[in-house]
VOSE-999787 format. One record per residue (C-alpha): residue number from 1; residue in one letter; x, y, z. Coordinates in steps of 0.02 Angstrom, whole numbers, plus 50000, padded with zeros to 5 digits. Layout:
<atoms>
<NUM 'A' <X Y Z>>
...
</atoms>
This chain:
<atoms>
<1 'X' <58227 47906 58392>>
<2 'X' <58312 47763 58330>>
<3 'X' <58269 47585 58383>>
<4 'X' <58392 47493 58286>>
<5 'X' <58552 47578 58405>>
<6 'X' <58532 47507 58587>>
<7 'X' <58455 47644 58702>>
<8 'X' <58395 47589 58889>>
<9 'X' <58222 47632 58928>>
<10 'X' <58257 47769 59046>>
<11 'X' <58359 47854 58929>>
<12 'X' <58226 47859 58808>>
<13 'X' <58090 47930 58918>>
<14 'X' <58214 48062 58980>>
<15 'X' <58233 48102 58795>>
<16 'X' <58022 48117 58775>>
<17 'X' <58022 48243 58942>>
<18 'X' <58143 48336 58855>>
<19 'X' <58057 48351 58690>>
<20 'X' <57869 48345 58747>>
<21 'X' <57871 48377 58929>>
<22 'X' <57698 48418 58929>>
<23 'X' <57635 48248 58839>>
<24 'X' <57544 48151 58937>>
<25 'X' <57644 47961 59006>>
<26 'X' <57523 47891 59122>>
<27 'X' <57328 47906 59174>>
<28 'X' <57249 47813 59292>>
<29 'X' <57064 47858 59344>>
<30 'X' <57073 48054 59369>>
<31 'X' <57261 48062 59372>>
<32 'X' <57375 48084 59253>>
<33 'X' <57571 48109 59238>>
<34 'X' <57663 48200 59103>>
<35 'X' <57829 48131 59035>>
<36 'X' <57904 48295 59132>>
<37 'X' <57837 48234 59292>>
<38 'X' <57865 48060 59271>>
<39 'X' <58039 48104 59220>>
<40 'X' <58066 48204 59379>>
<41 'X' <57994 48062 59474>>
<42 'X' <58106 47934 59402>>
<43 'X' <58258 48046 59452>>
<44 'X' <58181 48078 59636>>
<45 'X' <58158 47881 59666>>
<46 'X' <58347 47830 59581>>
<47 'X' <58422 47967 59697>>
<48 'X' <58331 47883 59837>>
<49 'X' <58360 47702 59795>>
<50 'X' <58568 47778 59780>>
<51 'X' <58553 47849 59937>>
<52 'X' <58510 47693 60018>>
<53 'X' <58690 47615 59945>>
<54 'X' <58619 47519 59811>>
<55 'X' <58721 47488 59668>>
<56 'X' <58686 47461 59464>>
<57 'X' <58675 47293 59448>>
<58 'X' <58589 47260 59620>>
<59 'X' <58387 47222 59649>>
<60 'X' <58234 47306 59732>>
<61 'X' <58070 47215 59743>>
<62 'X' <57905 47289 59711>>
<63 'X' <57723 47184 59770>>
<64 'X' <57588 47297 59740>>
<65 'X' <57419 47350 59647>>
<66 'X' <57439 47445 59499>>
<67 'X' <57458 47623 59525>>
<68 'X' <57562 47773 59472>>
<69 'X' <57675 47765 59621>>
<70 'X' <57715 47580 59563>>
<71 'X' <57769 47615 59407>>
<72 'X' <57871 47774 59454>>
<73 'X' <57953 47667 59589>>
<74 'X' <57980 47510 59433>>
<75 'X' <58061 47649 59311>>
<76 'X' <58161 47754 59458>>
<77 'X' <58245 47580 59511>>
<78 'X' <58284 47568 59311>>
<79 'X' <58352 47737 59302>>
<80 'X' <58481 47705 59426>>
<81 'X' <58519 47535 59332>>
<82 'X' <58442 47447 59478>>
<83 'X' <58351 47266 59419>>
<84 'X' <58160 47275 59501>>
<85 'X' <58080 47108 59567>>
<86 'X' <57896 47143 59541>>
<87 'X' <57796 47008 59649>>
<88 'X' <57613 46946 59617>>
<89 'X' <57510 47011 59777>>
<90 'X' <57397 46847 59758>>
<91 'X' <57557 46743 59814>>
<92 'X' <57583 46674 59964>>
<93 'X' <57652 46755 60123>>
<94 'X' <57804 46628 60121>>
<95 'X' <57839 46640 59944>>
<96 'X' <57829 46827 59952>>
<97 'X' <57969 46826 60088>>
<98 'X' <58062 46693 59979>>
<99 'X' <58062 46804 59809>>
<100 'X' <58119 46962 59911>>
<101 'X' <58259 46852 59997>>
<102 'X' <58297 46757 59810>>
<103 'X' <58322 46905 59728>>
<104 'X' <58428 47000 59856>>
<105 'X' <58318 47143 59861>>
<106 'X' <58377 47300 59991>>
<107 'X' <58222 47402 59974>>
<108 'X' <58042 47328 59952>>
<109 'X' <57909 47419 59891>>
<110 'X' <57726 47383 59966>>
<111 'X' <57541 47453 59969>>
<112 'X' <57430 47415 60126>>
<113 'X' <57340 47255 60058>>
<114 'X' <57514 47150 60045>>
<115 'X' <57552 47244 60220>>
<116 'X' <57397 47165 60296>>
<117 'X' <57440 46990 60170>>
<118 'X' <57625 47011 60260>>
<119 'X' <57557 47054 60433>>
<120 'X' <57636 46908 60529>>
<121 'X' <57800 46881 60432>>
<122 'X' <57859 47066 60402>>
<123 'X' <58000 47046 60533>>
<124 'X' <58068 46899 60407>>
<125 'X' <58102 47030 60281>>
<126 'X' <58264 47083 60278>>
<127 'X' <58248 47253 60148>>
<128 'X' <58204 47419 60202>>
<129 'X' <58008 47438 60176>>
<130 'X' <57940 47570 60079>>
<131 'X' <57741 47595 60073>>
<132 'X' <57674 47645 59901>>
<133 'X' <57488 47706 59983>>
<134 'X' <57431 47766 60164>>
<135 'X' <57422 47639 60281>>
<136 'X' <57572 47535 60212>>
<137 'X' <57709 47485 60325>>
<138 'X' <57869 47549 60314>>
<139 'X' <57947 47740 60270>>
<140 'X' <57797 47816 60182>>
<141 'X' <57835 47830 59970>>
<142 'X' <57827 48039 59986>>
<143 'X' <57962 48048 60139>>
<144 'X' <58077 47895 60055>>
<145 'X' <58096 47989 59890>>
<146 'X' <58222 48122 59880>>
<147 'X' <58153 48311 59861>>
<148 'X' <58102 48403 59714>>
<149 'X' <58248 48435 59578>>
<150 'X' <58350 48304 59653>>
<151 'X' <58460 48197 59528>>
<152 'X' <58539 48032 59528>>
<153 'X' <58726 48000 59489>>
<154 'X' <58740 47958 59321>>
<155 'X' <58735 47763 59256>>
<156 'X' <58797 47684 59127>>
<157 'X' <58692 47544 59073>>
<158 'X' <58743 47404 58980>>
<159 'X' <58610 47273 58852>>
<160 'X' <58684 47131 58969>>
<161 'X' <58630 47230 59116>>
<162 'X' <58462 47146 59213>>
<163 'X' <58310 47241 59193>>
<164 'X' <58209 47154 59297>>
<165 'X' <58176 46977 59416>>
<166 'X' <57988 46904 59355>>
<167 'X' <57959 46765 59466>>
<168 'X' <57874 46598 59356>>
<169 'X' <57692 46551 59433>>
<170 'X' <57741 46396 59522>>
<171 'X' <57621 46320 59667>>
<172 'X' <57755 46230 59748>>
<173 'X' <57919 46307 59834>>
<174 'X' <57995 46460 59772>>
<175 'X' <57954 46516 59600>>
<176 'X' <58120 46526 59459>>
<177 'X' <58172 46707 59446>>
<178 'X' <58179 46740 59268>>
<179 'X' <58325 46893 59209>>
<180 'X' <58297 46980 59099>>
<181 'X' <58426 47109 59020>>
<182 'X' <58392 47285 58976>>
<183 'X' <58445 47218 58801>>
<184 'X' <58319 47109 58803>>
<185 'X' <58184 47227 58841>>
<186 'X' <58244 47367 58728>>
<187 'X' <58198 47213 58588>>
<188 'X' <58051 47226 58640>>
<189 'X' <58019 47421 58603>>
<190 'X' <58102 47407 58428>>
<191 'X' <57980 47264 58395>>
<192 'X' <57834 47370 58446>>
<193 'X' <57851 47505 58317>>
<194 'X' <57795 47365 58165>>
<195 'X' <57626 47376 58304>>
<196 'X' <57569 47549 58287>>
<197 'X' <57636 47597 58444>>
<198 'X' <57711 47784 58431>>
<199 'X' <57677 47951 58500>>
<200 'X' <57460 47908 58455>>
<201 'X' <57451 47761 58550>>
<202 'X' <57342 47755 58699>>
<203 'X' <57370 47586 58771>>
<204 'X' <57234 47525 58899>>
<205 'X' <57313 47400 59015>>
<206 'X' <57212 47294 59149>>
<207 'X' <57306 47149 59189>>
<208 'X' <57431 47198 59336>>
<209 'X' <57624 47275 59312>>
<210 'X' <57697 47144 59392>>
<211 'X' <57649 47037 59242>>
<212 'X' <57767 47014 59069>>
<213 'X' <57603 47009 58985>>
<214 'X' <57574 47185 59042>>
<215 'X' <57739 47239 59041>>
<216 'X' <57761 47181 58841>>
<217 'X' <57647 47308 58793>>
<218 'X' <57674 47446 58951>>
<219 'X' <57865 47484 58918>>
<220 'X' <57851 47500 58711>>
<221 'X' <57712 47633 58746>>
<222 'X' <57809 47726 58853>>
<223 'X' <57993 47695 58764>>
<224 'X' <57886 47764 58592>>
<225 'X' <57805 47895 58653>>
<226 'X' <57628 47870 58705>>
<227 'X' <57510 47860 58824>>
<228 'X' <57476 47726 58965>>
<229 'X' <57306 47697 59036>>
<230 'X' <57301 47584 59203>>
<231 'X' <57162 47501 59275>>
<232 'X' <57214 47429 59457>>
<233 'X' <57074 47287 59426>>
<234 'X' <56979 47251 59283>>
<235 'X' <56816 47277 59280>>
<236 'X' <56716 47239 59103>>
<237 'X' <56575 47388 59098>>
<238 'X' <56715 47488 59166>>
<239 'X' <56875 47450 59032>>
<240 'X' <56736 47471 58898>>
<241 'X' <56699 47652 58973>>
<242 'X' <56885 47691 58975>>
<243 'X' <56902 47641 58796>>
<244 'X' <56775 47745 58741>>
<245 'X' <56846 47906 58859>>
<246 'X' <57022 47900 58811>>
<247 'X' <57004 47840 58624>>
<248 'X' <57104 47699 58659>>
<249 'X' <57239 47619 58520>>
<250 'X' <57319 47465 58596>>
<251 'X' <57286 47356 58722>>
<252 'X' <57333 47182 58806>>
<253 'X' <57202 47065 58868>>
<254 'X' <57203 46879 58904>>
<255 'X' <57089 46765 58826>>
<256 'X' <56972 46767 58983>>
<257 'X' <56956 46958 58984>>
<258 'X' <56904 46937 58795>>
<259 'X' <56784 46812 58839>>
<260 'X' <56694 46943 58978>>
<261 'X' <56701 47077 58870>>
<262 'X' <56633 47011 58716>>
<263 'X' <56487 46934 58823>>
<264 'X' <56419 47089 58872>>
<265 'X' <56239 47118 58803>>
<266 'X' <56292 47318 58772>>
<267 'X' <56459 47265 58707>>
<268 'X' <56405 47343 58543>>
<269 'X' <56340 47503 58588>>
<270 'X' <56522 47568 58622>>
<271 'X' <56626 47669 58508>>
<272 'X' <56804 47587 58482>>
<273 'X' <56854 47651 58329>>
<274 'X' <56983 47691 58391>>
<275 'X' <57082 47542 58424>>
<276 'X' <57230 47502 58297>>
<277 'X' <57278 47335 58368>>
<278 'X' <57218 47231 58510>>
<279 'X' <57342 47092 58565>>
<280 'X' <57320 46927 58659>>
<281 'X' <57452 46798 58764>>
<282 'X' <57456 46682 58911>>
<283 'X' <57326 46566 58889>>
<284 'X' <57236 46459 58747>>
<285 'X' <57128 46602 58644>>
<286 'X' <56984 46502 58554>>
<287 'X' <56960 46502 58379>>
<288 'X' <56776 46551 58399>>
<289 'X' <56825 46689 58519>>
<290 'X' <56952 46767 58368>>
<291 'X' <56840 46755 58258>>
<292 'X' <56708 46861 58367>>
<293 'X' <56846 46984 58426>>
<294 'X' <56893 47015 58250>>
<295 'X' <56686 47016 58190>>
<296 'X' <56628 47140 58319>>
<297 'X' <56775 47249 58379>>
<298 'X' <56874 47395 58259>>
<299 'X' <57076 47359 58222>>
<300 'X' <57198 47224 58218>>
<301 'X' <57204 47054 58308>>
<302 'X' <57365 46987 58346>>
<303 'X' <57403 46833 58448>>
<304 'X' <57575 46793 58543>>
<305 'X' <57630 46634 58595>>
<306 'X' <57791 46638 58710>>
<307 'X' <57883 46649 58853>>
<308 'X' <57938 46764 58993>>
<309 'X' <58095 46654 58958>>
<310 'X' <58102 46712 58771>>
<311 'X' <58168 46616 58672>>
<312 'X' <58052 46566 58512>>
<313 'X' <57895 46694 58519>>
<314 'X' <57731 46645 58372>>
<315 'X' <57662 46778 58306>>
<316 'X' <57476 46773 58245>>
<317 'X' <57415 46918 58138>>
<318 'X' <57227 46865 58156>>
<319 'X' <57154 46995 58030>>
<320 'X' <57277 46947 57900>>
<321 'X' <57249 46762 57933>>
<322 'X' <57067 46748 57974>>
<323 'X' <57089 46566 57908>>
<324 'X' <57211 46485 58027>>
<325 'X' <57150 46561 58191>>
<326 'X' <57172 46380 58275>>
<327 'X' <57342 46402 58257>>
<328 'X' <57463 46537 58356>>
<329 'X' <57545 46588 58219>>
<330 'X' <57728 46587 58115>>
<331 'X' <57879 46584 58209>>
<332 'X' <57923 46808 58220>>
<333 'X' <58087 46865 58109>>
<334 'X' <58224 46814 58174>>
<335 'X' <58142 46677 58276>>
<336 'X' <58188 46476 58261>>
<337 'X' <58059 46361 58315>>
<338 'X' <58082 46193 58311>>
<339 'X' <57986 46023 58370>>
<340 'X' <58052 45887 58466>>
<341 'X' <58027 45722 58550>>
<342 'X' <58057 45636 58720>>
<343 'X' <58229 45596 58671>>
<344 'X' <58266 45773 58626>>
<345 'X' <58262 45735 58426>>
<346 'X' <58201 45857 58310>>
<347 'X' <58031 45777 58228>>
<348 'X' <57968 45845 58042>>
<349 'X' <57832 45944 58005>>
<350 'X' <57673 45895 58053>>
<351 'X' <57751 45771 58195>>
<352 'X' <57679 45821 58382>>
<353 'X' <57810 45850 58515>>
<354 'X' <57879 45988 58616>>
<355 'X' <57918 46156 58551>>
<356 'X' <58077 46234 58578>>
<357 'X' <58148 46421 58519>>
<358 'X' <58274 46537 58490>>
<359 'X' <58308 46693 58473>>
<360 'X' <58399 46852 58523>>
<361 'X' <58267 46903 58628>>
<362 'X' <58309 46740 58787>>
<363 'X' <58330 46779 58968>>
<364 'X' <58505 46806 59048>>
<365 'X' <58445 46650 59141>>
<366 'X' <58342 46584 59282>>
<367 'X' <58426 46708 59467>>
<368 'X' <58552 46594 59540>>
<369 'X' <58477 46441 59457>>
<370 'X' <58602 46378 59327>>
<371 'X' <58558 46204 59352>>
<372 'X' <58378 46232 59318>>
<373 'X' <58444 46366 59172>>
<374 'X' <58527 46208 59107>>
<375 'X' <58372 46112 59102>>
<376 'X' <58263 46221 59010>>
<377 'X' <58401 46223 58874>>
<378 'X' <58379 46097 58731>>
<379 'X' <58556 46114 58612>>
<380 'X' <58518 46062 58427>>
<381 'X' <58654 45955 58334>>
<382 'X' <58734 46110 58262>>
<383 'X' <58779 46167 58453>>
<384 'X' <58613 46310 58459>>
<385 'X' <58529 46334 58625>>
<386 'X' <58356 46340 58636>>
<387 'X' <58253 46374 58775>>
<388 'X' <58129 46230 58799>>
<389 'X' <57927 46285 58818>>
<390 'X' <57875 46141 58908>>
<391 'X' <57708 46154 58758>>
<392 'X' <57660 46021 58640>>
<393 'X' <57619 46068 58483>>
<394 'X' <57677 46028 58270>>
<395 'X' <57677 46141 58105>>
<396 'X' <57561 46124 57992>>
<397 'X' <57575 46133 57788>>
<398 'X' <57593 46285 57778>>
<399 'X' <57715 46319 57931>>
<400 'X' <57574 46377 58061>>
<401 'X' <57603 46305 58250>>
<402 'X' <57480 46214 58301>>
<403 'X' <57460 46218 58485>>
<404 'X' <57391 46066 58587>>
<405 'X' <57426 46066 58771>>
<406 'X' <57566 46115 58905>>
<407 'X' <57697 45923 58904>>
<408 'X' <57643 45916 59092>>
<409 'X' <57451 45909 59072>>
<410 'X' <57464 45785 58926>>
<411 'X' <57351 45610 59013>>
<412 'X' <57441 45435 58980>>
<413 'X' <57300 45320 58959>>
<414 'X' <57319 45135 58931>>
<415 'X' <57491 45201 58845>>
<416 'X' <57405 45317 58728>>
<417 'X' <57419 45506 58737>>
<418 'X' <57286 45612 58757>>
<419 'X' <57266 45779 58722>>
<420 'X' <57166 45880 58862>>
<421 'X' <57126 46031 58730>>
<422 'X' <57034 45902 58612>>
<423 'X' <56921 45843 58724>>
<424 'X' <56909 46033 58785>>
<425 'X' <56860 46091 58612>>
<426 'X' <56723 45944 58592>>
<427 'X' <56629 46006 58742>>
<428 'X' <56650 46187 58708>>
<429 'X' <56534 46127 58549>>
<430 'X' <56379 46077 58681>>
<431 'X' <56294 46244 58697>>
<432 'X' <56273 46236 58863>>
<433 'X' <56445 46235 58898>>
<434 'X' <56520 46412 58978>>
<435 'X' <56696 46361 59020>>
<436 'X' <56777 46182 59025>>
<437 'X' <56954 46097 59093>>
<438 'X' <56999 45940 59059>>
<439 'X' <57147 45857 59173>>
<440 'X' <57207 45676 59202>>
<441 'X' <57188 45597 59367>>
<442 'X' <57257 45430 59439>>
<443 'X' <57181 45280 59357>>
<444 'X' <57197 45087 59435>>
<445 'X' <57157 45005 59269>>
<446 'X' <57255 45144 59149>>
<447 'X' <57367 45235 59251>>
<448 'X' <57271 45413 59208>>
<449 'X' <57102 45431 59148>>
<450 'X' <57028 45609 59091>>
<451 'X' <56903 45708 59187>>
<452 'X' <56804 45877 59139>>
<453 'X' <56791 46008 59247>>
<454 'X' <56623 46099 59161>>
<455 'X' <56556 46279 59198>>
<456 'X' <56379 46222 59131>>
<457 'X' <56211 46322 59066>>
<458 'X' <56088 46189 59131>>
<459 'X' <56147 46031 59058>>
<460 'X' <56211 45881 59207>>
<461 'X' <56356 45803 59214>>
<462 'X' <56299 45650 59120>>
<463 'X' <56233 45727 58990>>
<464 'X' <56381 45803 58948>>
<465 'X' <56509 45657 58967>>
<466 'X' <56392 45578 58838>>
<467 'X' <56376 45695 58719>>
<468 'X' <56584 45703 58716>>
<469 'X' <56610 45513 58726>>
<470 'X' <56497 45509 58564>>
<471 'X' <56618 45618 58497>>
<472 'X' <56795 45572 58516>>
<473 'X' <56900 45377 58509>>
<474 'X' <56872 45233 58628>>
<475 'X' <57048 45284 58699>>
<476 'X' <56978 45465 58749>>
<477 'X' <56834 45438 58794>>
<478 'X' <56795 45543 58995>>
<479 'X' <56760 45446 59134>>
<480 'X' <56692 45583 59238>>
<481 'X' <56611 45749 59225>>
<482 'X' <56618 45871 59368>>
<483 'X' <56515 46048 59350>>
<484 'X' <56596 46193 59432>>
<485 'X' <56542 46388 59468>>
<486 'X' <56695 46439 59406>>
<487 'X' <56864 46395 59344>>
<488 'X' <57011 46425 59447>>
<489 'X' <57117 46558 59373>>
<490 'X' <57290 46650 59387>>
<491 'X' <57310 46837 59383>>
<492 'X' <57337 46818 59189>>
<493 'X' <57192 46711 59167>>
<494 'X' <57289 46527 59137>>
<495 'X' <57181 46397 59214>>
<496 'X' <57264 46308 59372>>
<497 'X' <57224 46125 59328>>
<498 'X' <57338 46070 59464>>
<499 'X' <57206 46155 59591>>
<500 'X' <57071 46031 59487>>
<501 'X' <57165 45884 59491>>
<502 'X' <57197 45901 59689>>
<503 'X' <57024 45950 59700>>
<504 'X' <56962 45792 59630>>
<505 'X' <57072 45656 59732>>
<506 'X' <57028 45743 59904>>
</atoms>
């Protein structure tokens, strides 16, 4: 199959249950799906969601655990050229109702736990409900779907078409729905195949399908051929086992997930031979932790620094580059990435300011947002958009991007700007130190003042601001060091220093 012509996603997998309806799509625990039956199941859900009056072009929410009825339900809405919202379960009731009313969703997909999440404000959702596992309110998943051999009228979709609704992470009011177009996504496939993904792969995926981290590596897989394995929670001991079962090729894991796995005491007593390529995104990935990733465990290492936005994506090829694993990489073909300052001018190489990118890979757009769409657009002097990360980071010598922190956790002391991940990686070089976050807080004498947030091994508090203040500039120096159990985390592993810094003032 071509991926240089545009095909939609749905196309392609009715292509693969035409030509290998036996192959095997999806497995999860003793389950599995062929690309026959998830082809007939696609159909089944596209004739329902048609049924119900919904048009191409039109949205259905999903806010659920992994499973196979969630992602038959996620490629059934795409079938029928229907956009799908997918919703983090760990939000909040309120925002939940929000995102389903933002995106103009008519049906919404649920399992029991968001049922029980949703118990009090169900009544506020105005979408028909449709329960993905017993117990679940709404029409149960086996009675909504239409029968066996049923087909959906046919669709015509277009690249400008949205694919899906992924709503940003935001703590406060409702998160930005980000569009992206089947176009877009179909990019992503045709990227995939310079990967090793094809009709060997066996991808491995923990982190949840309402994710873009997941959902970078779970569509290629599918649109190429192989062979999905989902976990519904990740579980160490248990995604080692899996990867030793299935002879996994590819997976996606965040730098946290890493972290556990290459912890593990019997880490090196399983076979992964198998693996071709391993990938990482999301969160900062330490240069000690690539280097152990890349010591200890079989196949390629390859770092992505990006957006669900698009825009400018960094590619990191860690086994070809074993020397500049503090960096995230070169800018991927095709890609412009550029640095700029406060004012919005573009700085040189080696200058520190925000990134911005471009490419042909960008969202339609933040969902009935163009004011904030506007925002996150930084034109160049030649009249180029480019969507704005928000990260602050410079090029080295040899055109590597150095990464130093998100523009919004950046401390102003006494007029000076200080980098949280600096002080971060000084710590990190105390051996007692397990995990560490270092945020600004409110400061009489210098209007913000950094404080560490330490996961510690025995050492106190004091200790530990000394041995860093020994370490870095007068103007850096921490005032206070606060030990912790554990960091506060999202679903994708990014630590929520907002949580730390409210922590702190209370």
């Amino acid at each position: 199959m071509s991926t240089e012509t545009f095909t939609p996603l749905p196309e392609m997998i009715r292509a693969l249950a035409k030509s290998a309806p036996e192959k095997i799509a999806l497995i999860q625990d003793e389950r599995q799906l062929s690309y026959g039956d998830l082809d007939e199941m696609m159909d089944r859900v596209a004739a329902a969601l048609q049924r119900e009056g919904i048009k191409p072009a039109e949205s259905v929410a999903i806010c659920a655990g992994t499973s196979i009825e969630y992602a038959c339900a996620f490629l059934g809405a795409l079938r029928a050229g229907i956009a799908v919202a997918p919703i983090a379960p760990s939000s909040t009731a309120e925002s939940i109702v929000e995102m389903v009313a933002d995106c103009g969703a008519k049906v919404f997909f649920l399992d029991r736990s968001v049922g029980d999440a949703l118990a009090g404000r169900l009544s506020a959702v105005k979408a028909t409900l449709v329960g993905l596992d017993d117990g679940a309110p709404g029409v149960p998943h086996d009675q909504f779907i239409a029968p066996t051999g049923a087909t959906p009228a046919p669709v015509t979709i277009t690249e400008a078409m949205p694919f899906n609704i992924i709503y940003s992470s935001g703590t406060t009011g409702t998160p930005k729905g980000i569009v992206q177009s089947f176009g877009m996504r179909f990019g992503h496939v045709a990227r995939a195949v310079t990967m090793g993904y094809g009709p060997e792969a066996v991808t491995l995926l923990s982190t949840p399908l309402y994710s873009n981290t997941t959902l970078v590596s779970f569509f290629p897989t599918l649109g190429l051929s192989g062979t999905v394995v989902l976990m519904k929670k990740f579980d160490a001991a248990h995604y080692l086992e899996l990867a030793q079962k299935h002879r996994a090729t590819h997976t996606m894991l965040v730098p946290v997930q890493y972290s556990r796995l290459m912890a593990r005491a019997d880490f090196d007593s399983y076979d992964l031979s198998s693996f071709v390529m391993k990938f990482c995104t999301s969160a900062p990935f330490s240069a000690a932790l690539k280097a152990d990733v890349l010591k200890r465990w079989p196949g390629g290492l390859v770092e992505y620094f990006g957006m669900t936005e698009g825009g400018g994506t960094c590619v990191l090829v860690a086994h070809v580059y074993p020397d500049k694993l503090h960096t995230v990489g070169t800018p991927a073909p095709g890609h412009d990435i550029r640095v700029i300052d406060e004012d919005g001018r573009e700085l040189p190489r080696g200058e520190i300011g925000e990134l911005v990118g471009r490419s042909e890979l960008v969202m339609s757009g933040y969902h009935n947002r163009k004011d904030q769409t506007a925002a996150a657009t930084w034109t160049s002097p030649d009249g180029l958009a480019f969507i704005r990360t928000g990260d602050v980071g410079r090029f080295d010598a040899d055109g590597f991007v150095e990464l130093m922190d998100r523009k919004k956790d950046m401390i102003i002391s006494g007029g000076f700007n200080i980098y949280p991940s600096d002080l971060e990686a000084v710590l990190r070089q105390h051996p007692d130190v397990a995990d560490v976050a270092v945020v600004g807080v409110p400061s009489a004498d210098w209007g913000e003042t950094p404080v560490a947030f330490v996961v510690s091994r025995g050492s106190d508090g004091e200790t530990l601001r000394a041995f860093a203040n020994e370490r870095v500039g007068k103007t850096q120096r921490i005032s206070d060091v606060r030990l912790i159990e554990e960091l506060p985390r999202s679903h994708i592993g990014k630590i929520l220093k907002r949580e730390l810094r409210d922590a702190y003032q209370r």
